[in-house]
MDAnalysis code that builds the backbone (N, CA, C; Angstrom):
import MDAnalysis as mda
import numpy as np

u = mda.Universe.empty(357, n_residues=119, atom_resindex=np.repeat(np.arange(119), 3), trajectory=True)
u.add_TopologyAttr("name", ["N", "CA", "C"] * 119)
u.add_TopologyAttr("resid", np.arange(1, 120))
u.add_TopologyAttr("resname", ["UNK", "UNK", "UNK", "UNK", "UNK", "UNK", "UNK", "UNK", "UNK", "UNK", "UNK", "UNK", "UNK", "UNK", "UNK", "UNK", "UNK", "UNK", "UNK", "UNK", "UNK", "UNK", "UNK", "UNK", "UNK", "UNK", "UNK", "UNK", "UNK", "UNK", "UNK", "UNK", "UNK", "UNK", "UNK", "UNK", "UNK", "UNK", "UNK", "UNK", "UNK", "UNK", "UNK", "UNK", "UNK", "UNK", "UNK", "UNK", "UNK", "UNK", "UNK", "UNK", "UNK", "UNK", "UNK", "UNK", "UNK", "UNK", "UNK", "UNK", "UNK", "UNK", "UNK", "UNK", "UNK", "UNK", "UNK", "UNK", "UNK", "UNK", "UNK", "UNK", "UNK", "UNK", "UNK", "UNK", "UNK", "UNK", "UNK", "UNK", "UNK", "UNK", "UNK", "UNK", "UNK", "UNK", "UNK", "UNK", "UNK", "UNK", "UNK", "UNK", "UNK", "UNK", "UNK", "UNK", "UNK", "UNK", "UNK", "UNK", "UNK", "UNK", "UNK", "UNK", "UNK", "UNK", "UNK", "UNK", "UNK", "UNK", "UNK", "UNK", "UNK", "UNK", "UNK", "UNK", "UNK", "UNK", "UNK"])
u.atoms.positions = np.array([
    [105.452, -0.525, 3.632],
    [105.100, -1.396, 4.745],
    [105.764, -2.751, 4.547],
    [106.911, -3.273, 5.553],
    [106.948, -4.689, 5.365],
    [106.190, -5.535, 5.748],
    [106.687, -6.748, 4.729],
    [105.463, -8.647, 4.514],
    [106.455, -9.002, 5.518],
    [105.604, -10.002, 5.721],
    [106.237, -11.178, 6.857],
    [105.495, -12.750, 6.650],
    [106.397, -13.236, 6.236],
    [106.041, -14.927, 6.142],
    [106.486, -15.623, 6.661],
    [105.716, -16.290, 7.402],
    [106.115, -17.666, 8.334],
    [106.499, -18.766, 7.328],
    [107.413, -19.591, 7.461],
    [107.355, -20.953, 7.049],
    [106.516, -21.840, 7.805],
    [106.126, -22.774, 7.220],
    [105.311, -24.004, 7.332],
    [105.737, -24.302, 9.079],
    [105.140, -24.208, 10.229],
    [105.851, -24.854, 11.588],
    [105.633, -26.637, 11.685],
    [105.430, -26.943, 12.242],
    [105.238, -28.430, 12.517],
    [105.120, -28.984, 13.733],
    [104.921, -30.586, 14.032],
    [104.641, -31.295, 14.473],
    [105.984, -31.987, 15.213],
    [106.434, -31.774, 16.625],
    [107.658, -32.546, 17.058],
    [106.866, -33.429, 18.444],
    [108.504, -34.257, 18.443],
    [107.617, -35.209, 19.890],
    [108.974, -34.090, 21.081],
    [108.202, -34.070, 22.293],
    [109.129, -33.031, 23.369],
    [110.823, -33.637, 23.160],
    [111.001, -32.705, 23.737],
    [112.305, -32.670, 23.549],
    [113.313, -32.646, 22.050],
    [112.313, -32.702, 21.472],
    [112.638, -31.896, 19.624],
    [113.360, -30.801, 20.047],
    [113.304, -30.468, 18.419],
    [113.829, -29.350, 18.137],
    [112.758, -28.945, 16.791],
    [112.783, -27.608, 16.676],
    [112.402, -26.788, 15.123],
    [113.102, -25.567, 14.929],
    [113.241, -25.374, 13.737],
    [113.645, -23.942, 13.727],
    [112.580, -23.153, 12.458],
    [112.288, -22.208, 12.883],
    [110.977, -21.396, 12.056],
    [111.650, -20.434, 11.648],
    [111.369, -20.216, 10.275],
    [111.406, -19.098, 9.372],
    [110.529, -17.989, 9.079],
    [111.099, -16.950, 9.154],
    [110.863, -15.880, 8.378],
    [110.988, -14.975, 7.003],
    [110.570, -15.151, 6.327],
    [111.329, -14.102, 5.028],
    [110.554, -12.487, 5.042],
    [111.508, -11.637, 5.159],
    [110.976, -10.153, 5.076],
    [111.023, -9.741, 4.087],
    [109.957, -8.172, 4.062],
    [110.346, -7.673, 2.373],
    [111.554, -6.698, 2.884],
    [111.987, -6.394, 3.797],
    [112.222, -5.263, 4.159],
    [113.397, -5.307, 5.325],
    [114.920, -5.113, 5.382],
    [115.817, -5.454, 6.545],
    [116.041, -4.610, 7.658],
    [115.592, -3.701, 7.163],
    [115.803, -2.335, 8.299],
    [114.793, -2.230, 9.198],
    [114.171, -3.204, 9.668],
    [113.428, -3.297, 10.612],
    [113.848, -3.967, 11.847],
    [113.442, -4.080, 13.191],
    [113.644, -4.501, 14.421],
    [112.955, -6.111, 13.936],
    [113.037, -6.858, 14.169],
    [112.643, -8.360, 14.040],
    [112.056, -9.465, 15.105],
    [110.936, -9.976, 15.274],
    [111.200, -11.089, 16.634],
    [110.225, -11.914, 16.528],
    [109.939, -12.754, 17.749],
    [109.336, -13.682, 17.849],
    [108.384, -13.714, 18.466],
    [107.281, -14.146, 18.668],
    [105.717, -14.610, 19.460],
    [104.962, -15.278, 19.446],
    [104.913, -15.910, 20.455],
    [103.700, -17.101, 20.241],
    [102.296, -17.061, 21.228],
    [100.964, -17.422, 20.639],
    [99.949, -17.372, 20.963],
    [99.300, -18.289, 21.101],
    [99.208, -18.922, 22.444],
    [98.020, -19.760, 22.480],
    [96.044, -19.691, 22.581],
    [95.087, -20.506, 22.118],
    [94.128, -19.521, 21.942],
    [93.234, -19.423, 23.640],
    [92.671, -18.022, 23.923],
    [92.301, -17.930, 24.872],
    [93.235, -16.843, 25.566],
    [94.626, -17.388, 25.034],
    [95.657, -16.146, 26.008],
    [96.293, -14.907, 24.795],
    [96.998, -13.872, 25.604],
    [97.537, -12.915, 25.026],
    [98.737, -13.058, 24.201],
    [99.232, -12.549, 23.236],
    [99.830, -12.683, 22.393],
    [101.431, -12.865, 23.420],
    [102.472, -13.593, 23.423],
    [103.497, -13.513, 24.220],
    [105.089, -13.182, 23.009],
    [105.464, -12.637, 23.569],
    [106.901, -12.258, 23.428],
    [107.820, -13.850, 23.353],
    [108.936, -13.417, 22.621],
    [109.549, -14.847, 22.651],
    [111.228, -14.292, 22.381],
    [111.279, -13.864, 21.565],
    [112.887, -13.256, 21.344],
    [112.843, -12.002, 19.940],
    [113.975, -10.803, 20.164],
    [113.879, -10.009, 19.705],
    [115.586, -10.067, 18.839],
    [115.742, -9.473, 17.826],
    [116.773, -9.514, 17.307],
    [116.920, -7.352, 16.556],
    [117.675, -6.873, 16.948],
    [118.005, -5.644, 16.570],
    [118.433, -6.038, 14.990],
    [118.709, -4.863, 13.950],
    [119.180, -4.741, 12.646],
    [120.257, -5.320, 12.832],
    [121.307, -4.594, 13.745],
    [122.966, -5.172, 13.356],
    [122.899, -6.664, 13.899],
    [122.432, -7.248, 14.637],
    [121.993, -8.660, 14.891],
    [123.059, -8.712, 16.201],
    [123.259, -7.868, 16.556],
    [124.351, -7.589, 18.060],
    [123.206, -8.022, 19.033],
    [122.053, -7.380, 19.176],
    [121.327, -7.457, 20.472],
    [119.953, -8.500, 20.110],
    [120.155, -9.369, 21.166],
    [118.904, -10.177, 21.027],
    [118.261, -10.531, 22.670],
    [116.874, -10.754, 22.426],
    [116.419, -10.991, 24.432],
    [115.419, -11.774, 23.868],
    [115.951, -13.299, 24.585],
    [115.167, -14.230, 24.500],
    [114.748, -14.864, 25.334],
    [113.366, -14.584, 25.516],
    [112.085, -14.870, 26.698],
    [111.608, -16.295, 27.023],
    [113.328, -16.737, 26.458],
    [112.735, -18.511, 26.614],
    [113.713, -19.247, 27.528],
    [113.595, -19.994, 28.136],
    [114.795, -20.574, 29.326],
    [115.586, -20.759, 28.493],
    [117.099, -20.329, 29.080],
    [118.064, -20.003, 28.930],
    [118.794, -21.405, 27.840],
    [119.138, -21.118, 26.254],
    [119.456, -22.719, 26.048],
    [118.311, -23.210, 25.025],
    [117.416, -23.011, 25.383],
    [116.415, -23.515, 24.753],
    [115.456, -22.580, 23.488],
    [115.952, -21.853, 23.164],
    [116.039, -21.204, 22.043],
    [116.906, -20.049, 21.471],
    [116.888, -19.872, 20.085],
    [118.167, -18.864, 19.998],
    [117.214, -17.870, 18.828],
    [117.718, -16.676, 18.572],
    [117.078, -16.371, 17.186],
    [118.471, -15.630, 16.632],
    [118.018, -15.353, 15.531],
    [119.692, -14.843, 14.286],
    [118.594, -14.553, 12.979],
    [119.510, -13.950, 12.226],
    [119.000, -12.795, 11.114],
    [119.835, -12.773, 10.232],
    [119.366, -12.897, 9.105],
    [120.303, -12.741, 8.145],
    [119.946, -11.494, 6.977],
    [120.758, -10.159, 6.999],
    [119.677, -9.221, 6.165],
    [119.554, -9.061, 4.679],
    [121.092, -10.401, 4.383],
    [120.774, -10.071, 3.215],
    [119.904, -10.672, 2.517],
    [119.459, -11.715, 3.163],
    [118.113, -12.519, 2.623],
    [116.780, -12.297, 2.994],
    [116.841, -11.230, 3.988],
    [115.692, -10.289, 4.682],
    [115.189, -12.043, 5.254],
    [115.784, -12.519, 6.357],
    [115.449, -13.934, 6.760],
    [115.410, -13.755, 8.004],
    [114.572, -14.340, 8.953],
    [114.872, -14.175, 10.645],
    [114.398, -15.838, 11.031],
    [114.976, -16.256, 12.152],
    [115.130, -17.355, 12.172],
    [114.874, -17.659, 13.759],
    [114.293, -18.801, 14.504],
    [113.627, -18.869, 15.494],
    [114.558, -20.347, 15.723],
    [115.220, -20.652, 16.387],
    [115.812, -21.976, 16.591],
    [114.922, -22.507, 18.273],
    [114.574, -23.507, 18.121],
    [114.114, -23.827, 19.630],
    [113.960, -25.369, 19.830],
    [114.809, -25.480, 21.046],
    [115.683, -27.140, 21.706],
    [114.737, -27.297, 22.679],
    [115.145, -28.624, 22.731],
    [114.216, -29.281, 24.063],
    [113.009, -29.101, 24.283],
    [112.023, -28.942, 23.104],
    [110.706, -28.390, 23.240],
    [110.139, -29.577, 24.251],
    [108.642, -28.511, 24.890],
    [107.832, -28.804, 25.747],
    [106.770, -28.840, 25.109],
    [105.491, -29.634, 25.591],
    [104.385, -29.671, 25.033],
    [103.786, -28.849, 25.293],
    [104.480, -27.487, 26.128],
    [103.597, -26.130, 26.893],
    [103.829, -25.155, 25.984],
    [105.280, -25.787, 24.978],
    [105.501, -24.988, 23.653],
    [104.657, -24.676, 22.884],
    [103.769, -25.389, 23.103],
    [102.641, -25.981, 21.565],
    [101.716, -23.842, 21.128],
    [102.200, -23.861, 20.094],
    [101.350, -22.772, 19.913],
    [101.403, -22.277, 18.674],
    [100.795, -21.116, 18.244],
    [100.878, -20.383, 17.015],
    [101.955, -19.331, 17.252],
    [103.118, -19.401, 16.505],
    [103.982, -18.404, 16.290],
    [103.976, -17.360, 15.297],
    [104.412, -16.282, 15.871],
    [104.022, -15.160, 14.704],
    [105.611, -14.518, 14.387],
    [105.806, -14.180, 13.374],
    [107.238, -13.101, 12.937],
    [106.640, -11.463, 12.832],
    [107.297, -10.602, 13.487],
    [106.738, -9.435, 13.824],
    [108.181, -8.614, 14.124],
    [107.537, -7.700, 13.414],
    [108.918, -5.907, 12.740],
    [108.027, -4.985, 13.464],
    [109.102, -4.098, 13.857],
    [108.739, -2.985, 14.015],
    [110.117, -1.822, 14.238],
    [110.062, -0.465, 13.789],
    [110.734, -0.228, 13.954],
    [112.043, 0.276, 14.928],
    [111.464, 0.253, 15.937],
    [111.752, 0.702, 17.815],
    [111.933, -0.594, 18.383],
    [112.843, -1.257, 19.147],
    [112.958, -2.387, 19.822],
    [112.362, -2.895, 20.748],
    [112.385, -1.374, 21.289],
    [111.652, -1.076, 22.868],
    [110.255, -1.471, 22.251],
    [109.613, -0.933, 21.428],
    [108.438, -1.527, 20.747],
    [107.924, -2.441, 20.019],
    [108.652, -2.957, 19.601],
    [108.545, -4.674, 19.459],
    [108.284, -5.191, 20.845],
    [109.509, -5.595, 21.096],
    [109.327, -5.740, 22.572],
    [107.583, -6.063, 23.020],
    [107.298, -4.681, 23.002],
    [106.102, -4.353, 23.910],
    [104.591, -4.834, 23.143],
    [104.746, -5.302, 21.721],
    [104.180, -5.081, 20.676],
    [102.850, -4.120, 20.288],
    [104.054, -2.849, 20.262],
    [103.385, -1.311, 19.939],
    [103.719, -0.980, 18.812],
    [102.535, -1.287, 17.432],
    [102.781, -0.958, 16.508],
    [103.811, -2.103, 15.032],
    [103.508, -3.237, 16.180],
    [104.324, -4.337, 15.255],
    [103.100, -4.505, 14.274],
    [104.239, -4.839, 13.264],
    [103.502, -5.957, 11.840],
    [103.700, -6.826, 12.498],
    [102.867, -7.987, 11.760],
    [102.907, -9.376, 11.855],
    [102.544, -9.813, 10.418],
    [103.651, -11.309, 11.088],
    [103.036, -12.447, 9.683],
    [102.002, -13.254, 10.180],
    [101.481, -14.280, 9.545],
    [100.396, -15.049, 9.285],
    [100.460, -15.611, 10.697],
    [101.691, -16.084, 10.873],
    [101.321, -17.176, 12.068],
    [101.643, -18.105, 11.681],
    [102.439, -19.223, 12.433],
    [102.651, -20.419, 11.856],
    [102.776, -21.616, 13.059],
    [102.097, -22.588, 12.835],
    [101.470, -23.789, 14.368],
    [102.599, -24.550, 15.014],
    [102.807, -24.868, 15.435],
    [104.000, -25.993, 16.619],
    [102.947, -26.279, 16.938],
    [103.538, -27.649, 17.290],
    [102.477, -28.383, 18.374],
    [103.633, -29.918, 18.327],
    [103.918, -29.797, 19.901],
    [104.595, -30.270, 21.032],
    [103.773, -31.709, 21.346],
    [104.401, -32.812, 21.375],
    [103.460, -33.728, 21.565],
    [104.195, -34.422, 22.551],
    [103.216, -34.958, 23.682],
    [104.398, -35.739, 24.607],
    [104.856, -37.023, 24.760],
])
């Protein structure tokens, strides 16, 4: 079963930037992003395939990127121009099917790690 660890997220004023880490135990997995605010459903954010060819990122266009690196089993969340609507708990989440990530059917998750967008 792969781990998933968030790095430490943080504290920006809008229009920041952060970029959030991941370290995996494990590279052969589908990889991505999600963030949760409390009260609402877990949301989708960007997906990155193994060969790091295909990625779909659920964030206006520009304003975030994600990338993978497998030999450090590392996944990486880059995100510009934050909004204070950004503000949330992000999670790093594998699974092996894309289509299922995606959907989050059967994802791991890591801990979770906080943003919070200040205006």
């Amino acid at each position: 079963q792969i781990r998933l660890a968030e790095s430490v997220g943080g504290s920006v004023q809008a229009g920041g930037s952060l970029t959030l880490t991941c370290r995996t135990s494990d590279s052969d997995y589908q990889l991505g992003w999600f963030r949760q605010v409390p009260g609402q459903e877990r949301e989708y954010v960007a997906g990155i395939d193994t060969g790091g060819g295909t990625t779909n990122e659920n964030c206006a266009k520009g304003r975030c990127s994600i990338s993978r690196d497998n030999t450090e089993g590392t996944v990486w969340l880059q995100m510009n121009s934050l909004k204070p609507e950004d503000t949330a708990t992000y999670y790093c989440a594998a699974n092996w099917r894309f289509a299922d990530l995606v959907r989050s059917d059967g994802n791991y998750w890591g801990q979770g790690t906080q943003v919070t967008v200040s205006s």
